[in-house]
LODREN-900123 format. One record per residue: x, y, z of N, C-alpha, C in turn; residue in three letters. Coordinates in Angstrom, 1 decimal. Example, Ala and Ser with C-alpha at 12.3 -4.5 7.8 and 13.67 -1.06 7.14 Angstrom:
BEGIN
n_px->13.2 | n_py->-5.7 | n_pz->7.8 | ca_px->12.3 | ca_py->-4.5 | ca_pz->7.8 | c_px->13.2 | c_py->-3.3 | c_pz->7.8 | residuo->ALA
n_px->12.8 | n_py->-2.2 | n_pz->7.1 | ca_px->13.7 | ca_py->-1.1 | ca_pz->7.1 | c_px->12.9 | c_py->0.0 | c_pz->7.9 | residuo->SER
END
This chain:
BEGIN
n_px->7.3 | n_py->-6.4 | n_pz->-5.1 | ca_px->8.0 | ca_py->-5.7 | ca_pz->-6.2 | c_px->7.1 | c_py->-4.5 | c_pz->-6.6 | residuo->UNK
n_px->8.0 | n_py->-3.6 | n_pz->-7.3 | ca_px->7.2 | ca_py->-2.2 | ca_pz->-7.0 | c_px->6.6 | c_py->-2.5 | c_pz->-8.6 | residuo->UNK
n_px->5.7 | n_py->-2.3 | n_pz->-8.8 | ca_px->5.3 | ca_py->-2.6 | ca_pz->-10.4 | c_px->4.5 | c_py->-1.1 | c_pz->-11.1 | residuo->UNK
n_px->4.2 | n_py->-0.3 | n_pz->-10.5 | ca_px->4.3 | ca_py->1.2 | ca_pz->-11.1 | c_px->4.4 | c_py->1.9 | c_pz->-10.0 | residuo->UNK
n_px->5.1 | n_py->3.1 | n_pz->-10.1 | ca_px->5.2 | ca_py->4.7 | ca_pz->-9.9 | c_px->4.2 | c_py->5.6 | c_pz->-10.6 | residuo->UNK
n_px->3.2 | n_py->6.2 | n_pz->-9.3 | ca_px->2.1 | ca_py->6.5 | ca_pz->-10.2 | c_px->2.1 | c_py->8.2 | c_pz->-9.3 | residuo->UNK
n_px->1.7 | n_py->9.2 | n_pz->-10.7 | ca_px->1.4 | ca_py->10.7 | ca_pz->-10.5 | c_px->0.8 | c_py->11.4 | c_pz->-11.5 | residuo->UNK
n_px->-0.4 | n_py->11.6 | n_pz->-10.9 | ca_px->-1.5 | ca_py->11.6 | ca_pz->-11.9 | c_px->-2.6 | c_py->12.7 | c_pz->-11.0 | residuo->UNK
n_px->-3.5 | n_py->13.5 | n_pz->-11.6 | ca_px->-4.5 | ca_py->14.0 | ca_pz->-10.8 | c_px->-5.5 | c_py->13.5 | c_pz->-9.9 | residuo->UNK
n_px->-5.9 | n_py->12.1 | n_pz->-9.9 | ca_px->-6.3 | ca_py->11.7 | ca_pz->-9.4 | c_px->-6.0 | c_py->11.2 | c_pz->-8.1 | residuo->UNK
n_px->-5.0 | n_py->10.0 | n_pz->-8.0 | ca_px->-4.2 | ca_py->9.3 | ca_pz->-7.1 | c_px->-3.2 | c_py->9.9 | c_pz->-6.7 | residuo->UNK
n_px->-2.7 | n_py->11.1 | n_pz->-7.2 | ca_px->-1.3 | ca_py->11.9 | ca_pz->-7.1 | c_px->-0.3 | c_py->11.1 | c_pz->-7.0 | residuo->UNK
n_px->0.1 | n_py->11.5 | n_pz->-6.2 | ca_px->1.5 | ca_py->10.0 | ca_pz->-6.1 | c_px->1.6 | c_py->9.0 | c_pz->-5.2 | residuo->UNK
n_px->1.5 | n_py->7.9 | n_pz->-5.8 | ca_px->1.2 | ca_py->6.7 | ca_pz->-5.9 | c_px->2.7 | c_py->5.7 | c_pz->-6.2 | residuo->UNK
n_px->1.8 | n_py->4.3 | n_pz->-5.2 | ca_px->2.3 | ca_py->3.1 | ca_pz->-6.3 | c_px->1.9 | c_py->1.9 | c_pz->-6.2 | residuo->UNK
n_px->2.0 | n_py->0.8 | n_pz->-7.1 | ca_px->1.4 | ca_py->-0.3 | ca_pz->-7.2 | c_px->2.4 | c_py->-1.5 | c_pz->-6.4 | residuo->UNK
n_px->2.3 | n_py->-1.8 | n_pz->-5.5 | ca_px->2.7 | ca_py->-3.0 | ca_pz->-4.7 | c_px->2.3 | c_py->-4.5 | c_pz->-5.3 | residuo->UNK
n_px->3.2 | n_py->-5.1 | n_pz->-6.3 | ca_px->2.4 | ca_py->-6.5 | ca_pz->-6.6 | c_px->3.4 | c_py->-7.6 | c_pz->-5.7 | residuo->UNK
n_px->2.4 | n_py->-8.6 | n_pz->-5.1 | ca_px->3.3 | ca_py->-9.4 | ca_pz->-4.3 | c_px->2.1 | c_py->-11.0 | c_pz->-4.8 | residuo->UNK
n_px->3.1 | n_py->-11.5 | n_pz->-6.0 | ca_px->2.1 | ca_py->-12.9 | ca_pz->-6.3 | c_px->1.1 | c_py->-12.2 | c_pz->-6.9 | residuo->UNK
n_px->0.0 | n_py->-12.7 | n_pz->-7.0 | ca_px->-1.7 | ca_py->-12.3 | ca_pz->-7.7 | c_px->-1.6 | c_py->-11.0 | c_pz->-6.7 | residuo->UNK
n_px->-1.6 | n_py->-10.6 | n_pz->-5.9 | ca_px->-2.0 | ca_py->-9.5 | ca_pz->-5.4 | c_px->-1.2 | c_py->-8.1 | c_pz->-5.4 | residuo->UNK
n_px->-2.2 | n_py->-7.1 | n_pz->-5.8 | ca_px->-1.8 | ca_py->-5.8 | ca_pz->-6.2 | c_px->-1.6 | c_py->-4.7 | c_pz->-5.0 | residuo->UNK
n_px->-1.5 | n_py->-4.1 | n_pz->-4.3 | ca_px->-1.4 | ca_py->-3.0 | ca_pz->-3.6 | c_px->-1.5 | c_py->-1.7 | c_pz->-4.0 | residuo->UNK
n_px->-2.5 | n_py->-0.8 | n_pz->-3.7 | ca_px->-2.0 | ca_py->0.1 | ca_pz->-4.6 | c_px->-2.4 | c_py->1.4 | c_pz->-3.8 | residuo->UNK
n_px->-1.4 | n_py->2.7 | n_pz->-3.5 | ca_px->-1.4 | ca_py->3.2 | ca_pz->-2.3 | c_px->-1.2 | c_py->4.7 | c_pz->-3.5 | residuo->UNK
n_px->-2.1 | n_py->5.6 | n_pz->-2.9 | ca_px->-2.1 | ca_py->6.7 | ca_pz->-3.5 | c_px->-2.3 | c_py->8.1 | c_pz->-2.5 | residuo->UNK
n_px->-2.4 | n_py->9.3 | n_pz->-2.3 | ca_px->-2.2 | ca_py->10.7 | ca_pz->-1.9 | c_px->-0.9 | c_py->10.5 | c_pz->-1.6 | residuo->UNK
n_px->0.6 | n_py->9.7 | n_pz->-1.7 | ca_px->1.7 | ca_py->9.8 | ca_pz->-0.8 | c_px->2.0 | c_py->10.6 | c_pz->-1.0 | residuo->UNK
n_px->3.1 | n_py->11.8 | n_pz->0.3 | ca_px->3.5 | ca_py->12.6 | ca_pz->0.1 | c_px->5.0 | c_py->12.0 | c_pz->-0.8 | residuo->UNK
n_px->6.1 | n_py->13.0 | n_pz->-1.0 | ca_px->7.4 | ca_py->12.8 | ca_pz->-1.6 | c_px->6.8 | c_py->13.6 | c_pz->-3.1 | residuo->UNK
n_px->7.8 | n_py->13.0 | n_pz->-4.2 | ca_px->7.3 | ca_py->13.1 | ca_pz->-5.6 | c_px->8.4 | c_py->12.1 | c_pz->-6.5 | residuo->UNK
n_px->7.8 | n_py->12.2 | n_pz->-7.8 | ca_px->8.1 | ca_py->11.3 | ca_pz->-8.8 | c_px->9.0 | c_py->12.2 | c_pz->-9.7 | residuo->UNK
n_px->9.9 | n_py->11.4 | n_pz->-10.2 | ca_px->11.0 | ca_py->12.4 | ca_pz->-11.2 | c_px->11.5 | c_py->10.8 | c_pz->-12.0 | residuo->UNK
n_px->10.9 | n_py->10.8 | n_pz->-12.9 | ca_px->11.3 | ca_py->10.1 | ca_pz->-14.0 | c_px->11.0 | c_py->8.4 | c_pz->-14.1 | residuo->UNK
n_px->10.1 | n_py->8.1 | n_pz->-13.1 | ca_px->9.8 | ca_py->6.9 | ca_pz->-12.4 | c_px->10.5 | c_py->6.4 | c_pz->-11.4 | residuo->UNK
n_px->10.6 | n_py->7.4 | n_pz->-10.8 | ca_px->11.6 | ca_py->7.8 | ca_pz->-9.2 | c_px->10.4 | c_py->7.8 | c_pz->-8.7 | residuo->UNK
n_px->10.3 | n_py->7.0 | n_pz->-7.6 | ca_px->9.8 | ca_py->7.9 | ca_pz->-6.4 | c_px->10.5 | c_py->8.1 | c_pz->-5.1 | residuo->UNK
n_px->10.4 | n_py->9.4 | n_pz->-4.2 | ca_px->11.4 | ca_py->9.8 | ca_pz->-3.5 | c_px->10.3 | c_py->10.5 | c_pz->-2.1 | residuo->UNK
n_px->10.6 | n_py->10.0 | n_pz->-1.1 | ca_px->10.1 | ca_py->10.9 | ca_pz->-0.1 | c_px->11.2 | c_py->10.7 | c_pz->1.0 | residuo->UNK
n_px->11.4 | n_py->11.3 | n_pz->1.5 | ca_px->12.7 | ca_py->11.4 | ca_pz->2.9 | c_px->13.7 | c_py->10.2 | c_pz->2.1 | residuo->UNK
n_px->14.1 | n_py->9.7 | n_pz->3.0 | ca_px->14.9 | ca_py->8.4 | ca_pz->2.7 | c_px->14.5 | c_py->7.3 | c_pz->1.7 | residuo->UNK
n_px->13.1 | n_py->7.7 | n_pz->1.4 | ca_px->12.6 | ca_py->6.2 | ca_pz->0.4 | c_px->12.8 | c_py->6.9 | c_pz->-1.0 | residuo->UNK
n_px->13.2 | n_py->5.9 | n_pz->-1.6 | ca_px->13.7 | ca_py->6.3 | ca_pz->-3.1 | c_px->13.4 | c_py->4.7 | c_pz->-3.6 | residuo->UNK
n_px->12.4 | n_py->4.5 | n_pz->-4.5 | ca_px->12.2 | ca_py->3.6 | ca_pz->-5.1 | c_px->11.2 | c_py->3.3 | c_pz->-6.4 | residuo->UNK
n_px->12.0 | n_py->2.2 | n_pz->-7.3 | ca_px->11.2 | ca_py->2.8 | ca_pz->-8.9 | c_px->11.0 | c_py->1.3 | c_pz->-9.3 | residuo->UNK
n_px->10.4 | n_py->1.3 | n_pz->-10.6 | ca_px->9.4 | ca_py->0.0 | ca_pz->-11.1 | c_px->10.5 | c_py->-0.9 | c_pz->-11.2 | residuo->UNK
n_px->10.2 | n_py->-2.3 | n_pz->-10.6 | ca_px->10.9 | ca_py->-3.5 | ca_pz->-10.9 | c_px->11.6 | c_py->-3.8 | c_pz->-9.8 | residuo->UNK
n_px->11.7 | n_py->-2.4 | n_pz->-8.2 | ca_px->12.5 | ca_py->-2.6 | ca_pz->-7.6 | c_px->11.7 | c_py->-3.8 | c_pz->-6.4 | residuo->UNK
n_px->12.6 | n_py->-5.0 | n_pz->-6.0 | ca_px->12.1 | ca_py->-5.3 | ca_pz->-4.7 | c_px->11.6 | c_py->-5.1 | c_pz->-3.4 | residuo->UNK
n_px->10.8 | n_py->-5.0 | n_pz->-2.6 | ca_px->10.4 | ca_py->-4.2 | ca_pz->-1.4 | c_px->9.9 | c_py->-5.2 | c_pz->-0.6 | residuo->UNK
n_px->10.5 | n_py->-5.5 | n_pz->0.6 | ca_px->11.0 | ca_py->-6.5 | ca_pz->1.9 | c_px->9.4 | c_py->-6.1 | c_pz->2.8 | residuo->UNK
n_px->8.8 | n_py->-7.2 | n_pz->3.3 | ca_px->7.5 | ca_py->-6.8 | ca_pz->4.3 | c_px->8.2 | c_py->-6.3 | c_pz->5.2 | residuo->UNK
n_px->7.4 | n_py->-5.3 | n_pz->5.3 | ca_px->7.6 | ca_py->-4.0 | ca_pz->6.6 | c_px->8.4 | c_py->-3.1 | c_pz->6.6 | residuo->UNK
n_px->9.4 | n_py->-3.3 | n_pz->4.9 | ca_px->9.5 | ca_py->-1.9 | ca_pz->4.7 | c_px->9.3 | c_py->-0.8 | c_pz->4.3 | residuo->UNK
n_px->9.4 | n_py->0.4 | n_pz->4.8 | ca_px->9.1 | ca_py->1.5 | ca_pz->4.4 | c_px->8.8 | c_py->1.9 | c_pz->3.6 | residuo->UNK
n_px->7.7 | n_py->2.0 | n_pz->2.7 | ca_px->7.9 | ca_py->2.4 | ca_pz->1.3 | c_px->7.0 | c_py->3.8 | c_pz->1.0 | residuo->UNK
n_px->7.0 | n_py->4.7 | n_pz->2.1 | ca_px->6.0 | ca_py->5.7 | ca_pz->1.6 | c_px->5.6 | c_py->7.0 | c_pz->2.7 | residuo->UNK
n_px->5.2 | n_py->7.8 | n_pz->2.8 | ca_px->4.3 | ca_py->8.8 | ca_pz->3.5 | c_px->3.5 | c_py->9.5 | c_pz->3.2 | residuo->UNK
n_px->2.0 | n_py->9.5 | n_pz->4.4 | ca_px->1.2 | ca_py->9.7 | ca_pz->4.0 | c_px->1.3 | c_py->11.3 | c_pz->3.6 | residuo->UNK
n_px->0.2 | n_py->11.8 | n_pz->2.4 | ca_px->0.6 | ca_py->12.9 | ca_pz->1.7 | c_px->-0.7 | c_py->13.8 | c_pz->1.0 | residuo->UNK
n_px->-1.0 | n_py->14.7 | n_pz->0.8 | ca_px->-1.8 | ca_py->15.2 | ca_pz->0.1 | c_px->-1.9 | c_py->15.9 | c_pz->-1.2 | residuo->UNK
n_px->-1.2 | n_py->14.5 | n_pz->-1.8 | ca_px->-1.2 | ca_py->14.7 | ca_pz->-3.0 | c_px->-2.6 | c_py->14.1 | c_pz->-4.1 | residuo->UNK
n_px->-2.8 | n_py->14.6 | n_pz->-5.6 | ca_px->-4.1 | ca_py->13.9 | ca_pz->-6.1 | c_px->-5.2 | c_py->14.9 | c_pz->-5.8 | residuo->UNK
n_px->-6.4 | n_py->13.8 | n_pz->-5.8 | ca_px->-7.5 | ca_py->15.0 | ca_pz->-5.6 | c_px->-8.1 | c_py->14.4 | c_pz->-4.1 | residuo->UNK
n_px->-8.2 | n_py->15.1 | n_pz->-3.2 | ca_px->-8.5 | ca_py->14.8 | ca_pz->-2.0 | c_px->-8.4 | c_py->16.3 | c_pz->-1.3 | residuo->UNK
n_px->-8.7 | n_py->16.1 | n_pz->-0.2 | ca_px->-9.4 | ca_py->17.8 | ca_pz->0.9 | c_px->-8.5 | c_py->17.6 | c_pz->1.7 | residuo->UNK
n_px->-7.7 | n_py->16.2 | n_pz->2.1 | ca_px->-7.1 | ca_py->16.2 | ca_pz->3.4 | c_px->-6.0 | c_py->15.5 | c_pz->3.2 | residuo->UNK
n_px->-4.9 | n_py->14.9 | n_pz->4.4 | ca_px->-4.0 | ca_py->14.3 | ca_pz->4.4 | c_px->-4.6 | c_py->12.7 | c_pz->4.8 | residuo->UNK
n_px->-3.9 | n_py->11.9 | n_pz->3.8 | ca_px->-4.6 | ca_py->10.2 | ca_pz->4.3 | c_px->-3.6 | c_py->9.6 | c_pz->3.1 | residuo->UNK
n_px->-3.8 | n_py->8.5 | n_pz->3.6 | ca_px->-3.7 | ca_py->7.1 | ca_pz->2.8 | c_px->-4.9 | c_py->6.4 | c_pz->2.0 | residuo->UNK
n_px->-4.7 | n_py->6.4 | n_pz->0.7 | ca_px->-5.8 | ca_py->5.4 | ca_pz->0.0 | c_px->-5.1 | c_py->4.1 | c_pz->-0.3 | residuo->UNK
n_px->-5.4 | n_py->3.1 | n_pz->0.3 | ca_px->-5.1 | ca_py->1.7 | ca_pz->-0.1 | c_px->-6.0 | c_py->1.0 | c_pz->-0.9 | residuo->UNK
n_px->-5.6 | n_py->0.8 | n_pz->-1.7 | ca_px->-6.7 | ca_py->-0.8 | ca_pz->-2.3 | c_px->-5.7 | c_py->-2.1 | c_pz->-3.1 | residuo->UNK
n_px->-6.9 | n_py->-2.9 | n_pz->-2.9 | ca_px->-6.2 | ca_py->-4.4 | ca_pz->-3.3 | c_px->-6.7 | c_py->-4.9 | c_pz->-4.2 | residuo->UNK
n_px->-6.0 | n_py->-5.8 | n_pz->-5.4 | ca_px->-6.7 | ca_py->-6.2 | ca_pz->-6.3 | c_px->-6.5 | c_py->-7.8 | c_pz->-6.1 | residuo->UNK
n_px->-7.1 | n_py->-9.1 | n_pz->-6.4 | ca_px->-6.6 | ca_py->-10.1 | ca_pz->-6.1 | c_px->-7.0 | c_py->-10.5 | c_pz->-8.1 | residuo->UNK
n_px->-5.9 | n_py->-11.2 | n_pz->-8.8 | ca_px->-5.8 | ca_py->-11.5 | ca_pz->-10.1 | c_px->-6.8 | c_py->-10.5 | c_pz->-10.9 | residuo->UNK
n_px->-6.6 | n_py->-9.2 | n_pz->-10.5 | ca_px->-7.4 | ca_py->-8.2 | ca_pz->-11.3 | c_px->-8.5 | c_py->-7.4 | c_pz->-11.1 | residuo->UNK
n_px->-8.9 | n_py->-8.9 | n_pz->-9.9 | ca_px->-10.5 | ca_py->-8.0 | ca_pz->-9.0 | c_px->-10.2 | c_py->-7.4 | c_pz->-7.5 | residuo->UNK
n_px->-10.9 | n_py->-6.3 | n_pz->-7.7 | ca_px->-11.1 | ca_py->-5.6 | ca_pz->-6.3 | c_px->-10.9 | c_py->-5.9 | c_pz->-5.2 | residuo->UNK
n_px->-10.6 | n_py->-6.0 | n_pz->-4.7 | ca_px->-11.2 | ca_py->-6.8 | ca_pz->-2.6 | c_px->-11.2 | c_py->-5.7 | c_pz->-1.6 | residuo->UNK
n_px->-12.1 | n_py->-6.3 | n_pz->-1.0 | ca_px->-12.6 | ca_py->-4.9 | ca_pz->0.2 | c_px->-11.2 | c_py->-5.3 | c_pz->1.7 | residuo->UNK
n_px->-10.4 | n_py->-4.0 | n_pz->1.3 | ca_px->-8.9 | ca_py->-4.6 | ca_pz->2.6 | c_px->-9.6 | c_py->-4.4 | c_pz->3.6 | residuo->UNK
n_px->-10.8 | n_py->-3.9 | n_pz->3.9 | ca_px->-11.3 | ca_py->-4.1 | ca_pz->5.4 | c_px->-11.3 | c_py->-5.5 | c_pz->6.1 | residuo->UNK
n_px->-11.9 | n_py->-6.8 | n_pz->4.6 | ca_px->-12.5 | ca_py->-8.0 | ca_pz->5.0 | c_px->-10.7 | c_py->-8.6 | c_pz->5.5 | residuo->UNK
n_px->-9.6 | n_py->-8.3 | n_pz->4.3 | ca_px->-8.6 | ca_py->-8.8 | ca_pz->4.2 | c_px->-8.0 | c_py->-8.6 | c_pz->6.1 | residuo->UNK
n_px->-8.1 | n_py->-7.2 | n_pz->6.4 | ca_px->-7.5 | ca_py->-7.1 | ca_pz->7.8 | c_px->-8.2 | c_py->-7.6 | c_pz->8.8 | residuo->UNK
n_px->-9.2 | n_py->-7.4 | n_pz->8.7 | ca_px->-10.5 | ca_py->-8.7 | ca_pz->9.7 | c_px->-9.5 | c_py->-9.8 | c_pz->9.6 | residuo->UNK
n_px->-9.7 | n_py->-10.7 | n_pz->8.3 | ca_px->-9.0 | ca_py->-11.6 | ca_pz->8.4 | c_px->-8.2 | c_py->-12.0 | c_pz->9.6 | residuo->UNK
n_px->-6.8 | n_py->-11.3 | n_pz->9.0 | ca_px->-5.2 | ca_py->-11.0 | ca_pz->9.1 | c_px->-5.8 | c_py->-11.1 | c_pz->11.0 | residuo->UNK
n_px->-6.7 | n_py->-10.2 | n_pz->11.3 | ca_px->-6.7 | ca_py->-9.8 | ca_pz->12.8 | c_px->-6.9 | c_py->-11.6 | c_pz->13.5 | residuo->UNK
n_px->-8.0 | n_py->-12.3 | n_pz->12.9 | ca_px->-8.8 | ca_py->-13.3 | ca_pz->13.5 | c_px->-7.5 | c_py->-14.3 | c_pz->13.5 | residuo->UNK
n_px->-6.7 | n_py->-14.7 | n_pz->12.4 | ca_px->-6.0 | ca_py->-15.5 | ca_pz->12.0 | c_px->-5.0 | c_py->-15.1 | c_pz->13.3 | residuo->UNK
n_px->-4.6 | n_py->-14.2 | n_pz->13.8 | ca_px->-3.7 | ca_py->-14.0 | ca_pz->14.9 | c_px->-4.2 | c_py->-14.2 | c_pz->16.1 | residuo->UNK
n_px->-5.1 | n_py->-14.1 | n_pz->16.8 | ca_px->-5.8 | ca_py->-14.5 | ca_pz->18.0 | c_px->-5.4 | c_py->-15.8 | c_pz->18.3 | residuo->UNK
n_px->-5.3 | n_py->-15.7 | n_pz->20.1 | ca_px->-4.8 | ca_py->-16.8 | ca_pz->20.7 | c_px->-6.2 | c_py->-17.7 | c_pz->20.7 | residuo->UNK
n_px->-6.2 | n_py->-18.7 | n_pz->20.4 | ca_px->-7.6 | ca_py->-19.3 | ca_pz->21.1 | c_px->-7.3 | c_py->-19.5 | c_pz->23.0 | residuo->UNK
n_px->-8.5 | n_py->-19.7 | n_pz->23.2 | ca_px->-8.8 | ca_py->-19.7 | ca_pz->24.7 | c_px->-8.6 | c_py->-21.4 | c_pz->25.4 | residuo->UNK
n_px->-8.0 | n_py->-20.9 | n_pz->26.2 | ca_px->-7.7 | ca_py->-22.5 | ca_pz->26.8 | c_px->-9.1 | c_py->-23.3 | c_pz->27.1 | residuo->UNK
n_px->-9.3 | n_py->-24.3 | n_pz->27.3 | ca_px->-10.7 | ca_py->-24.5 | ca_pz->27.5 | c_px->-11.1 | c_py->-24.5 | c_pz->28.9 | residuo->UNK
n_px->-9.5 | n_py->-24.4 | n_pz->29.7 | ca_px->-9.9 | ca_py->-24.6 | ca_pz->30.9 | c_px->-9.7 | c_py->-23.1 | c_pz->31.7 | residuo->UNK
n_px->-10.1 | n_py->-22.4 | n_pz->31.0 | ca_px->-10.3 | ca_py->-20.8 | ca_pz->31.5 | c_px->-9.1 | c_py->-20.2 | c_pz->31.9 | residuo->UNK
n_px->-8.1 | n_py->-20.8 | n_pz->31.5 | ca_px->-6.6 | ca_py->-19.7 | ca_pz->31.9 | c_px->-6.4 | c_py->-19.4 | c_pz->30.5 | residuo->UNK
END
């Protein structure tokens, strides 16, 4: 669920992804905000709306305070921080096939 539409000097335009205890929160996107709209190509989506895994919800943008074009992600789990490096490690390990034992 989209839980803020964020455009601010910092993060520029942003938004907060909460799914359960966990926050998502994605900021330089390109598009812009108009009234707790946010709008880039085809995505048009504002606070309270639902948002489906793997859908679209953004492009990367240079908006905020930054030198370049990118994606800032971070995650909060019930309020605290988490490093999404350890979280995609994870994600990675949890998907590996284990190895047959008999070497095929």
């Amino acid at each position: 669920m989209v839980q803020s539409v964020i455009n601010d000097g910092t993060c520029g335009v942003g938004l907060v992804i909460r799914s359960g205890a966990y926050e998502h929160i994605y900021c330089h996107l390109g598009g812009r905000v108009n009234g707790g709209l946010y709008s880039s190509g085809p995505v048009r989506l504002q606070e309270g709306q639902a948002v489906r895994t793997g859908e679209l919800i953004g492009h990367i943008g240079l908006s905020g305070r930054t030198s370049g074009p990118h994606l800032h992600w971070g995650m909060r789990h019930a309020g605290r921080w988490l490093d999404p490096a350890q979280v995609l490690r994870a994600m990675a390990q949890a998907r590996r096939i284990p190895r047959s034992p008999f070497g095929t």
